[in-house]
N, C-alpha and C positions, 0 to 999 in steps of 0.2 A: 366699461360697458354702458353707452346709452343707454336712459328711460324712455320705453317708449307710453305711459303714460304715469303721473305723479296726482296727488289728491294730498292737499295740502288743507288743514284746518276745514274738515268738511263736516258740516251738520244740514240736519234733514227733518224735518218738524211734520208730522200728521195731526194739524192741531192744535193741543194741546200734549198731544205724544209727541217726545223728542226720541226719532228713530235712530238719529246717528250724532254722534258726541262728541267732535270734533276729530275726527279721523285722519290721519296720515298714512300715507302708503306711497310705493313706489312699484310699477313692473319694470325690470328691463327690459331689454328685448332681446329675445329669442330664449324667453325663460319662459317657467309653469309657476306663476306665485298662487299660493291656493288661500283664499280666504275660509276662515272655517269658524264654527261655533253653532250654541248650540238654536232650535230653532224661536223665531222670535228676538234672535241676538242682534240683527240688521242688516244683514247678510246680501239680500235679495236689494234691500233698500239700497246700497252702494250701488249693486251692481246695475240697477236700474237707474239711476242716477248718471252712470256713464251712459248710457242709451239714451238719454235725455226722456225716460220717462217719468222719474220720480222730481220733483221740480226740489233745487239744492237753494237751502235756507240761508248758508252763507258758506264760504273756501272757497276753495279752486279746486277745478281738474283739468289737468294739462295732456294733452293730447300731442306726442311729435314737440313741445314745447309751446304750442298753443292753445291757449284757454276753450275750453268747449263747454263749459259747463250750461250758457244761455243758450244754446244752440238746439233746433227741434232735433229729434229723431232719426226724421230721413237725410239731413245735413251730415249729422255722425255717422250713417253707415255709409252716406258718399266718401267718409273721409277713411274708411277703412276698418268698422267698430262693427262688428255682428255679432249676435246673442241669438244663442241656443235657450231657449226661455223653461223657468219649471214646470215643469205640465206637460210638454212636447208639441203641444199649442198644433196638432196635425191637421193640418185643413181637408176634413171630411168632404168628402164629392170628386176628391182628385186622386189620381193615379200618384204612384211613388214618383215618378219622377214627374209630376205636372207640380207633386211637391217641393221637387227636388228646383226646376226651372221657377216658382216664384221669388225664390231665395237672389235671384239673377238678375232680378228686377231692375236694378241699379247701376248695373255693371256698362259699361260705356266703353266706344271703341280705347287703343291708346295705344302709344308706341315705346317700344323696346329696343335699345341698342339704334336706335336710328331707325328700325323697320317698324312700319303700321302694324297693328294687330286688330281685326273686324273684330265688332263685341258677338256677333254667330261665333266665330273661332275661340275666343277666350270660351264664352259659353260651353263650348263641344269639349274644351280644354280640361274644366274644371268640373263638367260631369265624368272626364274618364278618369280624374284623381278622385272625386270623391267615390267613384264605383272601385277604384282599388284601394281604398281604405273598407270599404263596407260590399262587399262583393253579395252577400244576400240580399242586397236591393236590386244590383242592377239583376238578378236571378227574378226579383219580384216589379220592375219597373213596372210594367202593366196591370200592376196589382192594386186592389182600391186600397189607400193607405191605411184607413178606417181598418182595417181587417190583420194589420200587421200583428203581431206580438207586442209585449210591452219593450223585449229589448231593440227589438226591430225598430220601432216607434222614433226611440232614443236615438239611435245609431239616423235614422230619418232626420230629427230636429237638427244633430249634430252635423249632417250632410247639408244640409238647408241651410246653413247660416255658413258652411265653409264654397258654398256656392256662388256666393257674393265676394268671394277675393278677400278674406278678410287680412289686415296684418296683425290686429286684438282681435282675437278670438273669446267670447265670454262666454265661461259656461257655469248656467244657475241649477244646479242638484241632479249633476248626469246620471248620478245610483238611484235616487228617488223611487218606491219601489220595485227595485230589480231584484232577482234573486242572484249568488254570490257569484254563479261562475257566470253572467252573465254580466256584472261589474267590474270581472275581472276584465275580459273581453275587451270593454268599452274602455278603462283606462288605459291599457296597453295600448290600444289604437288612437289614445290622445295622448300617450308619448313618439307615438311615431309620427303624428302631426308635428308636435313639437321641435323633431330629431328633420323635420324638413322645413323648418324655420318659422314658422307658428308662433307667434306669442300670446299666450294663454293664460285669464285670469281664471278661474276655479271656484266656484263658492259650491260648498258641501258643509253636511253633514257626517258622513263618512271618512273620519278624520284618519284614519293606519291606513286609510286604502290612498287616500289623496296627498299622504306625508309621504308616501311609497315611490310615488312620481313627479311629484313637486320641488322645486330647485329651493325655496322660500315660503313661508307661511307666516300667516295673521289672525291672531286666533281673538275674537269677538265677544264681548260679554256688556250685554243690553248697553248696545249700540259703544262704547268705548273699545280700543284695542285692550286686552288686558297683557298679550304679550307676542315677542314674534320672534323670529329667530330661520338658522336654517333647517329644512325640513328634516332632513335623517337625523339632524339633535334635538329635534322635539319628541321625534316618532321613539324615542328611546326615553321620551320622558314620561314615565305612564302616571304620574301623581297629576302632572299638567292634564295629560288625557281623562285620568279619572275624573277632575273635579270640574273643567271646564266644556270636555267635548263631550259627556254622558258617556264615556265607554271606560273598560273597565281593563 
């Protein structure tokens, strides 16, 4: 199985704060690897870091097999890198899908199999995938987003970054106050991204819910890996869960 991105000796400095401690990792592609730990561990900081927002002190990350680490922002999400951010980051003043179309921002015509595809058509394309993964949006498109629910919200940021075509998919604390069955909800609908070829990084908190649909996990403790392994043999490791993900 190709990586489709690798993070090789990666540290991350706020400072005099050292956020990340030399880090390795690997996604394949067409996998769910869930980074995890507990908060404050540097979780957010990696993942930011591949969006080219947190500026990387020294390593690599490899993107497709090339280096992106200097690279701004909006370069990384032309090359196929969206993030569903913590917070839900919802842009008040707009409708659910005026949210949903900024996400598309980037999206450029291109061709398939020999045939043109107009960035209008991709566009129409991947708002009818994202309204059949999240069917209570397109029920609320005309709705100010401001006004959604918190799971709605979620299900929204998640929509908005799968908007832009992504082939990395990064998602920073999708449970983040949700209530249970409404987490439930939300992961099953990021296995079935996945189950449609999605490659998905995960950072959580929410460690038995994301070892549940995760192929691989990385489990974080102030900023170092402390250990990793595959997810259904962690999720049965409860001494690991106890002491390092706060659960019990």
């Amino acid at each position: 199985m190709t990586n489709t991105l690798e993070i090789k000796n990666l540290e991350i400095d706020y400072g005099i704060v050292k956020a990340v401690k030399g880090v390795n990792m690997t996604v394949p592609k067409g996998s769910i690897i869930a980074l995890l730990g507990a908060n404050g561990a540097g979780k957010t900081s990696i993942i930011r870091s591949i969006s080219g927002i947190a500026k990387v002190k020294s390593g690599e990350i490899l993107y497709q097999g090339e280096p992106i680490h200097n690279l701004p922002p909006y370069k990384i999400v032309e090359k196929g890198i969206l993030q569903s951010p913590e917070g839900r980051m919802i842009l008040n003043g707009l409708t659910v899908e005026e949210n949903l179309l900024v996400g598309a921002y980037s999206l450029k015509s291109t061709t398939k199999d020999g045939i043109k595809i107009r960035r209008s058509d991709r566009v129409k394309m991947l708002l009818e995938e994202t309204y059949s993964y999240f069917p209570i949006l397109k029920e609320r498109r005309n709705q100010q987003a401001s006004t959604l629910s918190g799971g709605e919200q979620q299900m929204l940021a998640i929509g908005r970054a799968l908007m832009g075509a992504p082939e990395l998919l990064l998602l920073d604390e999708p449970s983040l106050g949700l209530a249970p069955l409404v987490i439930k909800e939300i992961f099953n609908i990021i296995k079935r991204i996945k189950h449609d070829g999605r490659t998905i990084l995960i950072v959580e908190q929410n460690a038995k819910q994301t070892l549940k649909i995760a192929d691989y996990a990385y489990v974080l403790e102030v900023g170092k890996i402390k250990t990793e392994g595959i997810a259904k043999d962690l999720l049965e490791d409860k001494q690991l869960i106890s002491a390092y993900l706060g659960e019990s």
